[in-house]
Structure formats: structure tokens, C-alpha cells
C-alpha positions in Angstrom: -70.2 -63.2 26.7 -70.7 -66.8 27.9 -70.9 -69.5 25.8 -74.2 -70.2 27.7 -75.6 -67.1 26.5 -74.1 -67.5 22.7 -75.4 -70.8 22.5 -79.3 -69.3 24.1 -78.6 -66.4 21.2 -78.0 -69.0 18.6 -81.1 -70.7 19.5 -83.3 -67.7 19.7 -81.8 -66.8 15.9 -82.5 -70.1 14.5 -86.6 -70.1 15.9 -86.9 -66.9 15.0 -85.5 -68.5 11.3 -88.1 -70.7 11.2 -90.9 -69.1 12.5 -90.4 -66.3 9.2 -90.1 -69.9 7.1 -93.7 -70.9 8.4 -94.9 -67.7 8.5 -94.0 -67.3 4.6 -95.3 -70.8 3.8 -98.9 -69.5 4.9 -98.5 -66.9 2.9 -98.2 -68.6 0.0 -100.9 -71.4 1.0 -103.2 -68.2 0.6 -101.9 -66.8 -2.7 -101.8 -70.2 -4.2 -105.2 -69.5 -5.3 -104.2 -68.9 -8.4 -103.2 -72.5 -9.1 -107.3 -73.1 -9.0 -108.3 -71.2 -12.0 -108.8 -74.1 -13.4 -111.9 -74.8 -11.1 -113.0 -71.5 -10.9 -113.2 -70.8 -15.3 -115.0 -74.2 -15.0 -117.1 -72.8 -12.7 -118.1 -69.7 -15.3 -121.8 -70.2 -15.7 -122.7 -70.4 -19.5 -124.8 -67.5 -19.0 -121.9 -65.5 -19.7 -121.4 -66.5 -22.6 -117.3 -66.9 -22.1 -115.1 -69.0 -24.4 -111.9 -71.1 -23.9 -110.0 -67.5 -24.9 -111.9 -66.2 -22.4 -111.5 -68.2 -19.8 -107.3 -68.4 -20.1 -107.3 -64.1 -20.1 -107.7 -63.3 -16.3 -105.3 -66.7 -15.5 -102.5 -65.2 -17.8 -102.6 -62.1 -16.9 -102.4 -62.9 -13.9 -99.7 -64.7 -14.2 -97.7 -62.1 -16.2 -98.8 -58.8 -13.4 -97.2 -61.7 -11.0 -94.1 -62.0 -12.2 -93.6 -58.1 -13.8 -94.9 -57.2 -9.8 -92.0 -59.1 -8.7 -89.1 -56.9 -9.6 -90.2 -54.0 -7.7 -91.6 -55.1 -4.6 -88.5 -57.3 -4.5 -86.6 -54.1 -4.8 -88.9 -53.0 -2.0 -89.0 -55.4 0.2 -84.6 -55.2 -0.2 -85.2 -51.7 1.1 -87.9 -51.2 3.7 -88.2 -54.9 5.0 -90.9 -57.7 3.8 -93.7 -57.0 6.7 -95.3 -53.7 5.0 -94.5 -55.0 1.3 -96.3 -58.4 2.4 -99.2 -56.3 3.6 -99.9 -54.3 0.8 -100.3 -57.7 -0.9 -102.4 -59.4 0.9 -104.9 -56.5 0.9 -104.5 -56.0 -3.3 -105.6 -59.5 -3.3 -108.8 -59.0 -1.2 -110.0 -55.8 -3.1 -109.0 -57.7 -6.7 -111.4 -60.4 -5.5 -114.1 -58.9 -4.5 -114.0 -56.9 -7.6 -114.1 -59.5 -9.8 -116.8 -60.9 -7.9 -118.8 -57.7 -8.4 -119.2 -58.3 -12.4 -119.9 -61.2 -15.0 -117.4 -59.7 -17.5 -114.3 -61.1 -19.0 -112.7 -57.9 -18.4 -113.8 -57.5 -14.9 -112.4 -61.1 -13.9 -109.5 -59.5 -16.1 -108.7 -56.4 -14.1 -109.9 -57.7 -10.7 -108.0 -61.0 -10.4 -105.6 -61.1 -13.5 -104.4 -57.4 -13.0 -104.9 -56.5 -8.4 -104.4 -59.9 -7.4 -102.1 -61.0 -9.6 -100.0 -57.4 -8.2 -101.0 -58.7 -4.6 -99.6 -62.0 -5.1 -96.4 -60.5 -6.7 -95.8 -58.3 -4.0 -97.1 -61.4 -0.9 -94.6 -63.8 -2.8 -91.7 -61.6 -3.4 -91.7 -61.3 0.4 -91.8 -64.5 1.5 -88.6 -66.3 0.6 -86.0 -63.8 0.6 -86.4 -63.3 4.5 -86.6 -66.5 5.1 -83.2 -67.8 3.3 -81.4 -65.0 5.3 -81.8 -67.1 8.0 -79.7 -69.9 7.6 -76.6 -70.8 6.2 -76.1 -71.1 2.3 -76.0 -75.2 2.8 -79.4 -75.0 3.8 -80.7 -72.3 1.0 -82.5 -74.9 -1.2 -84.6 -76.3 1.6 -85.6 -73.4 3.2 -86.5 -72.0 -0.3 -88.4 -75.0 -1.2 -90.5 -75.1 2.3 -91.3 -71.0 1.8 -92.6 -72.4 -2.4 -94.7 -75.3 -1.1 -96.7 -73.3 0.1 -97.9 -71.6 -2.7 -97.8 -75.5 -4.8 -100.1 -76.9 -1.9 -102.5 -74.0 -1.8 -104.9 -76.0 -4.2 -105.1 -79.1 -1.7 -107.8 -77.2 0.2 -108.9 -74.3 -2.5 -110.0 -76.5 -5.1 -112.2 -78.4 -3.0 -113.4 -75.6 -1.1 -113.6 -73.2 -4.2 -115.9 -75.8 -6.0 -118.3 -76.2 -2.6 -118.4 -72.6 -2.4 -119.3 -72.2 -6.1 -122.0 -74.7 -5.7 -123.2 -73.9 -3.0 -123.5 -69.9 -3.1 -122.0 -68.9 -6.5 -119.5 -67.9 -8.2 -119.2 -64.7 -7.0 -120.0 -65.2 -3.5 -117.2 -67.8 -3.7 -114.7 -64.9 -5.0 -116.1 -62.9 -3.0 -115.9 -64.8 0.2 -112.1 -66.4 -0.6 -110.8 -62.7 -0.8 -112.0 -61.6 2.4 -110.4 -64.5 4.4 -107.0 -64.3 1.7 -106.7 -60.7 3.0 -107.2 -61.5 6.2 -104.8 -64.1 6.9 -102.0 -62.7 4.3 -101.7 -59.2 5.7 -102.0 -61.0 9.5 -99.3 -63.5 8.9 -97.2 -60.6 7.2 -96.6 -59.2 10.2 -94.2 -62.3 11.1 -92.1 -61.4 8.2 -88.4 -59.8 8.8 -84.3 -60.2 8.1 -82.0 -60.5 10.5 -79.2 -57.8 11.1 -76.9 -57.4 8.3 -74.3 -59.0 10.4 -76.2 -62.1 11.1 -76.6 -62.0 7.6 -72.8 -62.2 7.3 -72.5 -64.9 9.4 -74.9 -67.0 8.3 -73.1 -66.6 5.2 -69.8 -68.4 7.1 -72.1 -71.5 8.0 -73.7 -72.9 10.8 -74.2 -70.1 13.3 -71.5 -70.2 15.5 -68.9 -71.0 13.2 -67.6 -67.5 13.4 -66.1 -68.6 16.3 -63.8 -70.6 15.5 -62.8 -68.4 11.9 -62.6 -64.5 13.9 -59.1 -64.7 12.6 -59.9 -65.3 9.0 -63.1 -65.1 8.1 -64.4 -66.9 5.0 -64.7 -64.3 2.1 -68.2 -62.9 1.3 -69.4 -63.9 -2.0 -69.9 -61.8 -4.9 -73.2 -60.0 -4.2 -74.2 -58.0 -7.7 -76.5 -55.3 -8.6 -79.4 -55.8 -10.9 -77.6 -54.1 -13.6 -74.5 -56.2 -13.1 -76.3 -59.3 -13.1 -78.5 -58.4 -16.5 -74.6 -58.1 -17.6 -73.9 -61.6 -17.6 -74.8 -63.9 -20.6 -75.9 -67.0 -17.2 -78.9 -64.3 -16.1 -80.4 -65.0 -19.8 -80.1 -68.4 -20.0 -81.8 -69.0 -16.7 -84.7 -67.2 -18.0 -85.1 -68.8 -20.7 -84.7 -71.7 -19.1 -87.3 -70.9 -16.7 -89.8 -69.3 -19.0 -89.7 -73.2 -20.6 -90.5 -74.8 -17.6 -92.4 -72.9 -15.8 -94.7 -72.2 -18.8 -95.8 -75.6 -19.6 -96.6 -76.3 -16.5 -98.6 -73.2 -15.9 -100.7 -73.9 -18.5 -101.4 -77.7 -17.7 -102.6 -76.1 -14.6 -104.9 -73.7 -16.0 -106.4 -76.6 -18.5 -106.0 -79.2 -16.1 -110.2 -79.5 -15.2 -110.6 -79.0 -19.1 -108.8 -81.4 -20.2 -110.1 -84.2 -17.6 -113.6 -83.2 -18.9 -112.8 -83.4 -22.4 -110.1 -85.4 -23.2 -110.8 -88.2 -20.6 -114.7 -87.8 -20.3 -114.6 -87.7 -16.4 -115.6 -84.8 -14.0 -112.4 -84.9 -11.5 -111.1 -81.9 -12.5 -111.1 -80.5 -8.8 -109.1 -83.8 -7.5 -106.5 -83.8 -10.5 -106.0 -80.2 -9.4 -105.4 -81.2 -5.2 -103.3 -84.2 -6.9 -100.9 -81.8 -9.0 -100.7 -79.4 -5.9 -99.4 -81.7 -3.8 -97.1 -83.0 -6.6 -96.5 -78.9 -6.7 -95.5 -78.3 -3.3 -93.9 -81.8 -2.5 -91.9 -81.6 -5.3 -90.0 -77.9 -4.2 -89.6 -79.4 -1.2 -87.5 -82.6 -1.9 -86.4 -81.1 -5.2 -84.9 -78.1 -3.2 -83.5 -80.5 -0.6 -81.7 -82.6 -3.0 -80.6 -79.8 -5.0 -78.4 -78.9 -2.0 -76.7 -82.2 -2.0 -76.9 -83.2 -5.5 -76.3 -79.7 -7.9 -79.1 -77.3 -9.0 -78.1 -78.0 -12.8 -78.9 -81.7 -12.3 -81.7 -81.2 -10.8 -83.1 -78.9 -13.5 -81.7 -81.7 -16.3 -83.9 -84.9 -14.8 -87.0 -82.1 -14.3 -87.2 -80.9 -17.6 -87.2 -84.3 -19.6 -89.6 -86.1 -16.9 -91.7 -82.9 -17.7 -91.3 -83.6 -21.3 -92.1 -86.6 -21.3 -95.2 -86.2 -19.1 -96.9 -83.6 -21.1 -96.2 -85.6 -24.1 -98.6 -88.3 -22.6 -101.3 -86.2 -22.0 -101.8 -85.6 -25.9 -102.3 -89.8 -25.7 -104.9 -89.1 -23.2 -108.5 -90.3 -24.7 -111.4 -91.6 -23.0 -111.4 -95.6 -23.1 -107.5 -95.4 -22.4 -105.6 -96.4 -19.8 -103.7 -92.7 -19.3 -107.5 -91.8 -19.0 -108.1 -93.5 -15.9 -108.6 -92.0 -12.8 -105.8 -93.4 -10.9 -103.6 -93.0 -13.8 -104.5 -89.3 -14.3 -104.3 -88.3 -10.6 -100.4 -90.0 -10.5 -99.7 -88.2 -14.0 -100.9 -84.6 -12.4 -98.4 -84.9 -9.5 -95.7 -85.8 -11.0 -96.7 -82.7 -13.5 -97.4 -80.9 -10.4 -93.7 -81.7 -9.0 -91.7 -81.0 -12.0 -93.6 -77.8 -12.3 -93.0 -76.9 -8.6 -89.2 -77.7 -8.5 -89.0 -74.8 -10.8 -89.8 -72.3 -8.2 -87.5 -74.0 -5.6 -84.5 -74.4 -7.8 -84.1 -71.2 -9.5 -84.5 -68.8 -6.2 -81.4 -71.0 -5.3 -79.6 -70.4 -8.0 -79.9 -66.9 -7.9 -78.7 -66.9 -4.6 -76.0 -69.1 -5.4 -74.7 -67.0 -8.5 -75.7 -63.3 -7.6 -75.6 -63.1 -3.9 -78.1 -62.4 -1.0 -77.8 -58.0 -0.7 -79.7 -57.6 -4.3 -81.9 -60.7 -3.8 -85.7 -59.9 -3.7 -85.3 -57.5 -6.8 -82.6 -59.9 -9.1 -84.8 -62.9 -8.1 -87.6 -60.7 -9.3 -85.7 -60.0 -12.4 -85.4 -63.9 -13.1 -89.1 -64.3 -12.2 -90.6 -62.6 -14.9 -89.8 -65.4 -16.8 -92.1 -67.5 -15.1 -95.0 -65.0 -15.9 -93.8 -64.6 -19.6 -93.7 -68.0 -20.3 -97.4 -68.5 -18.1 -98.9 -65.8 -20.4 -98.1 -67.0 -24.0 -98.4 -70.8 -23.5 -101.9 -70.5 -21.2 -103.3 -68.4 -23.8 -102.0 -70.5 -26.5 -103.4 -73.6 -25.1 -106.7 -71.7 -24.9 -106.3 -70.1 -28.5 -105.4 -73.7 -30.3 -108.2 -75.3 -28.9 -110.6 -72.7 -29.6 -109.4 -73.4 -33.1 -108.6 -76.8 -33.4 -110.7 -78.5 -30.8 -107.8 -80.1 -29.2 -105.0 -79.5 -27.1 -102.5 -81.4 -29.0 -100.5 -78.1 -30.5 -100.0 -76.9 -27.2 -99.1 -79.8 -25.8 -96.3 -80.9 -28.7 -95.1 -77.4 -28.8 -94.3 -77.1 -24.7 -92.8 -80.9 -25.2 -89.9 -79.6 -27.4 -89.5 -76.3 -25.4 -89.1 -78.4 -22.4 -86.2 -81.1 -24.6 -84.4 -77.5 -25.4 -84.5 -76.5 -22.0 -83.2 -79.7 -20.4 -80.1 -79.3 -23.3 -80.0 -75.5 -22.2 -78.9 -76.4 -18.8 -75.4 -77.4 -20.2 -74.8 -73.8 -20.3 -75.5 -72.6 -17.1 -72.6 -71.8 -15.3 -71.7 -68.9 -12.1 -71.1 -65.4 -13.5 -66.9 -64.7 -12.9 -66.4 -63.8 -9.7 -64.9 -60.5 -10.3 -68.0 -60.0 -13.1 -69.1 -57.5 -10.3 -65.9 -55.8 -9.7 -65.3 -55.4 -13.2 -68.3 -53.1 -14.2 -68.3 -51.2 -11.2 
């Protein structure tokens, strides 16, 4: 072989890397819908008589089908590729949608988008990043994972807007009704994009920059340890990570499920849909350069400075009153992306760090195992949020109570440290 035709190989690889990156991005710029319940609940006539309680249901259980979805279709898509596992998604999403866009009941909105959509979006976002990161070297893991995540952040730049015109302008259920269509369209078309390299690109990508094995044939790098689900729920790190994440992904899941609510009541001003577009691109920006500097600068860093800006932020918006200055608009819109960033480093930071610690052959399902966290901590604190205020008439418990589960997270991250190498070995 020539090195003309390595170097036109290595090329081919590399486009072929990023077209599965992009293609994955979309993906999650069509499942992202989620991140506008806010709009939509707000958009609940009051003809149906739903409450605050209510309106946080379909959102968290959403949220928790998610994440529980996760650990098989990541197990799936491991074992017969991403493409068919993306599809299936995409079209659980459309029929989920246009189901709940069929009734007027809690439990409809419940079992059409909280239970089928929230499986779709499981199974569409379990799919998306572990082909992608097989791609390219491990250098280059929290960027590529953090592109693949903005997606799903930056999904509420365009659906908030559009979902409240739609609303408006036909309904809400035309509006569900007329998202899940085009959703399952463009999911299950841009699924078909989706797939891994060869097992031995895989290993080679694992050496470095493609090529490199050229220079190594003689002694190539060792592998590194690549554990089994059961071997990774072995070691104490897989617990503190999801508990870590369940903290931070959890307050800012339900800051984005409140977000309109809070603009309308707290601040007295009707920008819910902007504060949401501002907080998604906060979302997806912040996986990206989060991800990016993670590479260069340490995942546990990363997760340290996230966790007490996120603190600190959620903090303020219990200070937030009409008449204040954290109640203007300006102030409000900057305040929701940095939430929005904080939040979406979360899902950029921790795929990485699975990678890093457990290896890419076990991936989609242990990433899936780490996930759930995210859709644990969603549930309880959405539905708290919802609960307390039902209650109380403010926000205030939810918000103090994710403040100090975010400060114990950021102190958490002392302990997070790589499994021992030979962990795997070990229990085999």
C-alpha cells in the first residue's frame, strides 16, 4: 500500500467521522424538544383544568423513561449498530406526539410524551454519541462528545419559538401534532447516517491520530481497560459519578421545566419562550467549550467550577422579584445561559468520563448505566419544584434545596478517581 493511498484512506475515515458527528447533532436538535416543556405546559389552555403538579408529570417522566431507555438501547445499539436503534426512536417520538395531541388529559400528555417519546428520545440519544467518539482519537473524545450534546442543548433555539407560534396560531395539539410528524421524519432520516467504524479502526483510533500505527507496528500502545457493565457497577467511582450527576443534572432540569413559570411569576414579564432560546444556547454552547476544555484542562476540574457557578446561579433566582435588577430582562436572559451552560456541560463531561474510566467496547450500555442518573435526579427535583409551589406559592424550597445538592456535588468531585486498571481483570 502507498502512502498516497493511506493518507486518501485516512481522509475518507476522518469525513466519514464527522459526517456521523453532524449527523448525530441533528438528531439531537430534533429530540431536544423536550427542553421546551416549559412553553408547551405554559401553553395548557385553562380549560383543562391542569395544575403546577400537573404540568411537571409528563416533563418528569419523561425525563426518567429517558434515561431508564438508555441502558438498553445502549446495549443495543453496542450490538446491532446505531442506524436501526436511532430509527426506532425517531418513530416512538412521532407516534408519542401525536398521541398526546389526540387528548386533553394529564395522563394522555403522561403516556404519550412522558412515557413513547421520552423511550424515543432514549433510544435517538443513546445512538448518537457513541458512534461518533469511535471516530477519533481519545484526545479528541470531549469535543466530539460535546458537538454530538449541543445538539440536543440548542434544540430549544428554534422549538420554543416555533412551538409557541404553532400553539398560537393552530393549537396546542395541532402544534404536538405537527412537531412529531416532522421530529419523526427527520430523526429516523438522519439515522440512517449513523455507524462505527471496524473494530480495528477502533483500535487504532485508540493509539492516536490515525496513522500513528505506523510508526508504533512494533509496539503498539496497550488497549485500555474496557469493562463490562457488571464490572463497572463493581467499582465504588461508577457511584459517585451518579450521584454526582443526578445533582447536576437535576437542578438544571428542573430550572428548565419552570423556566417560563418563573419569568411569569417571579419577575412579572412574559419572555418565557426567549429565556428558554437563551438557556439553550447557554445548553449547547456550554458542552461544546466545556467538552473542549475538558480535554486540555481535566474532566474533574471542569465538573468542580460547573457545579459552584451552578450553585451559585440558582441561588439568585430565589432573589428574583419583579422591580429587581435580577428581574430584568437582560439580566434574566444572561442568568438562563449561564444556567443553560452549566447544565449542558453535564451531558458533555460525563460521557467523557465514562470513556475515559470504562473503555469504548461496553460504551452505549455503561454510559446508559450512568445516565439514569440524569433522569433520576430530572424526576424528583422537577416534580418537587412543581409540588412546593403548589404548596407554598413559591419556588424558593426547590431552589435552596438544589443549591446545597449542587455545593455537595462540587465537594463530591474530590473523590472521583479511574477504577484500578486491573479492576477488570480481577472479577473476571
Amino acid at each position: 500500500m502507498t502512502s498516497a493511498t493511506t493518507e486518501d484512506e485516512e481522509k475518507g475515515e476522518v469525513n466519514i467521522g464527522w459526517r456521523v458527528t453532524f449527523a448525530g447533532m441533528g438528531i439531537n436538535l430534533a429530540l431536544g424538544i423536550l427542553y421546551t416543556w416549559s412553553v408547551i405546559s405554559k401553553g395548557v389552555p385553562e380549560a383543562w383544568g391542569w395544575n403546577e403538579t400537573n404540568k411537571s408529570m409528563p416533563y418528569a417522566i419523561a425525563c426518567l423513561i429517558f434515561s431508564l431507555v438508555m441502558v438498553p438501547a445502549g446495549r443495543l445499539q453496542d450490538k446491532i449498530g446505531p442506524r436501526w436503534v436511532a430509527t426506532g426512536g425517531g418513530v416512538l417520538v412521532g407516534v408519542g406526539m401525536l398521541l398526546a395531541s389526540m387528548t386533553t388529559s394529564p395522563m394522555g400528555y403522561v403516556i404519550g410524551f412522558g412515557v413513547l417519546a421520552g423511550a424515543g428520545i432514549g433510544f435517538g440519544y443513546a445512538s448518537a454519541t457513541p458512534p461518533a467518539v469511535k471516530w477519533f482519537p481519545p484526545a479528541k473524545t470531549g469535543q466530539i462528545a460535546g458537538i454530538v450534546v449541543s445538539g440536543f442543548g440548542l434544540a430549544s433555539v428554534y422549538a420554543a419559538p416555533l412551538a409557541k407560534w404553532l400553539a398560537a396560531e393552530y393549537g396546542l395539539p395541532n402544534m404536538m401534532r405537527i412537531l412529531g410528524v416532522a421530529f419523526l421524519i427527520v430523526v429516523v432520516g438522519l439515522a440512517q447516517l449513523l455507524r462505527a467504524p471496524h473494530k480495528a479502526m477502533q483500535f487504532i483510533k485508540g493509539l492516536g491520530q490515525v496513522g500513528e500505527l505506523k510508526t508504533q507496528a512494533a509496539a503498539p500502545a496497550k488497549k485500555p481497560d474496557d469493562f463490562t457493565p457488571k464490572e463497572m457497577l463493581r467499582t465504588p467511582t461508577f457511584y459517585i459519578l451518579w450521584l454526582l450527576f443526578a445533582c447536576g443534572s437535576g437542578a438544571g432540569l428542573m430550572i428548565i421545566a419552570k423556566l417560563a413559570a418563573i419569568a411569569k411569576i417571579q419577575a412579572k414579564v412574559e419572555i418565557g419562550f426567549v429565556l428558554v432560546a437563551m438557556l439553550a444556547i447557554g445548553n449547547g454552547g456550554g458542552r461544546i467549550i466545556v467538552g473542549t476544555l475538558s480535554d486540555k484542562l481535566g474532566r474533574k476540574f471542569m465538573l468542580f467550577i460547573c457545579f459552584v457557578m451552578q450553585a451559585v446561579l440558582v441561588f439568585l433566582l430565589s432573589r428574583t422579584q419583579a422591580g429587581t435588577l435580577l428581574a430584568n430582562a437582560a439580566v434574566m436572559c444572561v442568568v438562563s445561559a449561564l444556567i443553560g451552560a452549566n447544565f449542558g456541560a453535564n451531558l458533555a463531561l460525563f460521557p467523557s468520563i465514562t470513556k475515559d474510566y470504562y473503555g469504548l467496547k461496553n460504551f452505549g450500555v455503561n454510559y446508559g448505566l450512568v445516565f439514569t442518573a440524569w433522569g433520576m435526579g430530572g424526576f424528583t427535583l422537577a416534580l418537587l419544584a412543581g409540588k412546593m409551589y403548589d404548596k407554598t406559592h413559591s419556588f424558593n424550597v426547590a431552589y435552596y434545596g438544589a443549591s446545597i445538592l449542587l455545593i455537595l456535588a462540587a465537594i463530591g468531585t474530590i473523590w472521583v478517581k479511574p477504577p484500578h486498571p486491573r479492576t477488570a481483570e480481577a472479577a473476571q
